[in-house]
C-alpha positions in Angstrom: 0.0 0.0 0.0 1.5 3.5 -0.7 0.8 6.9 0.7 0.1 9.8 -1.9 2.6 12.8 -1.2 1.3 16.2 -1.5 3.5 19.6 -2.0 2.5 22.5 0.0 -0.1 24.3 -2.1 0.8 27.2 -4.2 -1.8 30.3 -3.8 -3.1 32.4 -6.4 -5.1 35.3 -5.7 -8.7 35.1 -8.5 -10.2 38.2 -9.2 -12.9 36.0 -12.1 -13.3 32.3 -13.0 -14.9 31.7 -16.2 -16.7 28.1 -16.2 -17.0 25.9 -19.9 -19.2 22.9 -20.2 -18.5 20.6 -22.5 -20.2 18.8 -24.8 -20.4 14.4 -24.4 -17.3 14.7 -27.2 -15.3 17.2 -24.8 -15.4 19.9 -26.9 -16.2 23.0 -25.6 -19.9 24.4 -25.4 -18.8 28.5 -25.2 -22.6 29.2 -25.6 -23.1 27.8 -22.1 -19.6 29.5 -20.5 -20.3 31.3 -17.3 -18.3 34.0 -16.0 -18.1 35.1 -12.1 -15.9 38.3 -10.8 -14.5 38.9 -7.0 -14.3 42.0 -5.8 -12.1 40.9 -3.2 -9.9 37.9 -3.9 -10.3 34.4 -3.7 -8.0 32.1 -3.8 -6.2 29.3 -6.0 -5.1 26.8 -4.2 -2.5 24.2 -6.4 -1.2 20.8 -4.9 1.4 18.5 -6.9 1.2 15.1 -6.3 3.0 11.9 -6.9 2.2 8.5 -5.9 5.5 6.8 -4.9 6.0 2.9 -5.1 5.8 0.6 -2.4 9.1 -0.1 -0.3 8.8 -3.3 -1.9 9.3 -2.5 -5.4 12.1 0.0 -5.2 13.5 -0.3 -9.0 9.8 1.9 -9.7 9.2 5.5 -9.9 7.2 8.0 -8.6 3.8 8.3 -10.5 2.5 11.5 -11.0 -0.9 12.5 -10.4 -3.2 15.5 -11.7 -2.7 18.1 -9.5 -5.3 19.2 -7.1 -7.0 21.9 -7.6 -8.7 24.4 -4.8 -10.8 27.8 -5.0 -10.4 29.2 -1.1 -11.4 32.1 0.1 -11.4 33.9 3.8 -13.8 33.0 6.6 -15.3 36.4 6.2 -15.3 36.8 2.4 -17.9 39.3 1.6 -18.8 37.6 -1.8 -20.2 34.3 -0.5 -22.8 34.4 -2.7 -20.7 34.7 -5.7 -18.6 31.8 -4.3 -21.2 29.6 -3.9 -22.6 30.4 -7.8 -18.7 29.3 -8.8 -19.4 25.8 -6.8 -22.7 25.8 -8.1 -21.8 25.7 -12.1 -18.9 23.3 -11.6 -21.4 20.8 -10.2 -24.5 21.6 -12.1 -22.4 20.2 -15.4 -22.7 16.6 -15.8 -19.8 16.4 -17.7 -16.9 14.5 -16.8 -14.8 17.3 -17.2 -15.3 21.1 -17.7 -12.9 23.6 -19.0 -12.1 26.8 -16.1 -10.3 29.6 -16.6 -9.1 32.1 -13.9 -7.4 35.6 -13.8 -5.7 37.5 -11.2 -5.1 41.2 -11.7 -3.4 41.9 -8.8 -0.4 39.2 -10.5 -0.3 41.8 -13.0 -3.5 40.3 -15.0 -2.2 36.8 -15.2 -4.3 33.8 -16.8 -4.5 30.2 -16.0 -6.3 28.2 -18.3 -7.3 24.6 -17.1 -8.6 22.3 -19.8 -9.8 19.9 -18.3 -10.9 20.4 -14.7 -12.4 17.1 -12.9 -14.5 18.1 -9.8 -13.9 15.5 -7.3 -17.0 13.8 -5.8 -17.6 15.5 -1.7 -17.6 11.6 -0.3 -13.7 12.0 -1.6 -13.2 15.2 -1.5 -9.4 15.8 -0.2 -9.7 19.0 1.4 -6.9 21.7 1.2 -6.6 23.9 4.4 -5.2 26.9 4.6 -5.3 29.1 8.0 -8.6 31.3 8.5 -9.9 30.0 5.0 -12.4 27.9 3.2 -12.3 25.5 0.8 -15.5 26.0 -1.7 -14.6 23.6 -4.8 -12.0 21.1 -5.1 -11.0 19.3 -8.9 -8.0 17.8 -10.8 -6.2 19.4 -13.5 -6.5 16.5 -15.8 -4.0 16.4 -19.3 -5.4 17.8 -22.3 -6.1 14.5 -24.4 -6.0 16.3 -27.9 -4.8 20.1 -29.1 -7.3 22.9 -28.6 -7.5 26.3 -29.9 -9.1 28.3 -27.1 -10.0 31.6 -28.1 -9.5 34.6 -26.4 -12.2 36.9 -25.3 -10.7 39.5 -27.4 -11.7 38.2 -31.0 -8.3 40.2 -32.5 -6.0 38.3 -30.3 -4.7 35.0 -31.4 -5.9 32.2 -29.8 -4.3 29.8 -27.3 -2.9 26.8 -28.5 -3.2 23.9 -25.9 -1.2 20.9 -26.7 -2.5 17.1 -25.8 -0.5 16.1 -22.3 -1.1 19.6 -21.1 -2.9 20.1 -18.0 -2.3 24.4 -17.3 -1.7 26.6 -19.6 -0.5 30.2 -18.0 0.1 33.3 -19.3 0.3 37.2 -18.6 -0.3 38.3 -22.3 -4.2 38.2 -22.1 -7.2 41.0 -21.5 -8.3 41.4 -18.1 -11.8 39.6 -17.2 -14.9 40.1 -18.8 -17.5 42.1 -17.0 -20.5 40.2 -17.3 -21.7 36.8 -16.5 -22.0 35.0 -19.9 -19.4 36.0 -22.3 -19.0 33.9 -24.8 -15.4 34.5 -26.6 -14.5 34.8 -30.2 -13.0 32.1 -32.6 -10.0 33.3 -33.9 -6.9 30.5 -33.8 -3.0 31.1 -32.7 -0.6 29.7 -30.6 0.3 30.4 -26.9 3.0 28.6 -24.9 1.4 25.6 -22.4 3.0 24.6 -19.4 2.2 20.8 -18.7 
């Protein structure tokens, strides 16, 4: 039997999260996206972990797994309402997977874009603490299984080319978030550099 090893999580402030359903095929439905904004930041919580072998088999490596995925925010956020509509839309999709995007102005307007987001059933739900927070939603970053062209919600900009095997793509070369709830972005195609 082997014990799963978790980093200490890596905190992003989120000033919007932008939800995509997909379709039974796992392309995107953008008709369907959902966008929420925070006034006052939550927060991204990112855990790497690895599964490591058994004592018994030492000539094995490490396996990694999808990183775990958190949105926290403070026990006094003002915006639970908007908090609980994020936790909402993540479990009203049936999909298996959904695609979330997240920007953090105060970063300097940085993007994450996660493909393919799991949500992790509350019965499992391995919960990631952080002092005088709350954990609302927890997922996987799953790898992308085939390229994508996500577009941008500037229709001008090139899009983002995600690569199959990558499960984050992040960048600082994007618009800041849109304003209202359902945005759905243009379809123009590019390249942007992936981080698996």
């Amino acid at each position: 039997m082997t014990t799963i090893e978790h980093s200490a999580p890596a905190i992003t402030p989120v000033t919007a999260v932008r939800i995509t359903p997909t379709y039974p095929d796992g392309t995107p439905d953008h008709r369907r996206a959902t966008t929420r904004r925070f006034e006052t930041p939550a927060a991204l919580a990112y855990v790497h972990r690895t599964d490591p072998p058994p004592i018994t088999e030492p000539l094995q490596y490490d396996r990694t797994l999808p990183p775990l995925l958190a949105l926290l925010a403070l026990d006094d956020h003002p915006e639970t309402d908007t908090l609980r509509a994020v936790d909402r839309e993540i479990w009203w999709h049936g999909a298996i997977t959904i695609t979330v995007e997240l920007w953090s102005e105060p970063a300097g307007t940085d993007y994450l874009l996660i493909p393919r987001w799991r949500r992790i059933d509350s019965s499992d739900d391995p919960r990631v603490e952080l002092p005088h927070h709350r954990t609302h939603t927890v997922g996987e970053a799953l790898r992308a299984e085939q390229p994508l062209d996500w577009p941008r919600l500037d229709p001008t900009q090139a899009a983002y080319a995600v690569q199959a095997g990558v499960s984050m793509l992040l960048t600082s070369d994007t618009p800041p978030p849109p304003d209202t709830v359902r945005t759905p972005p243009g379809h123009v195609h590019g390249r942007a550099t992936a981080h698996p």
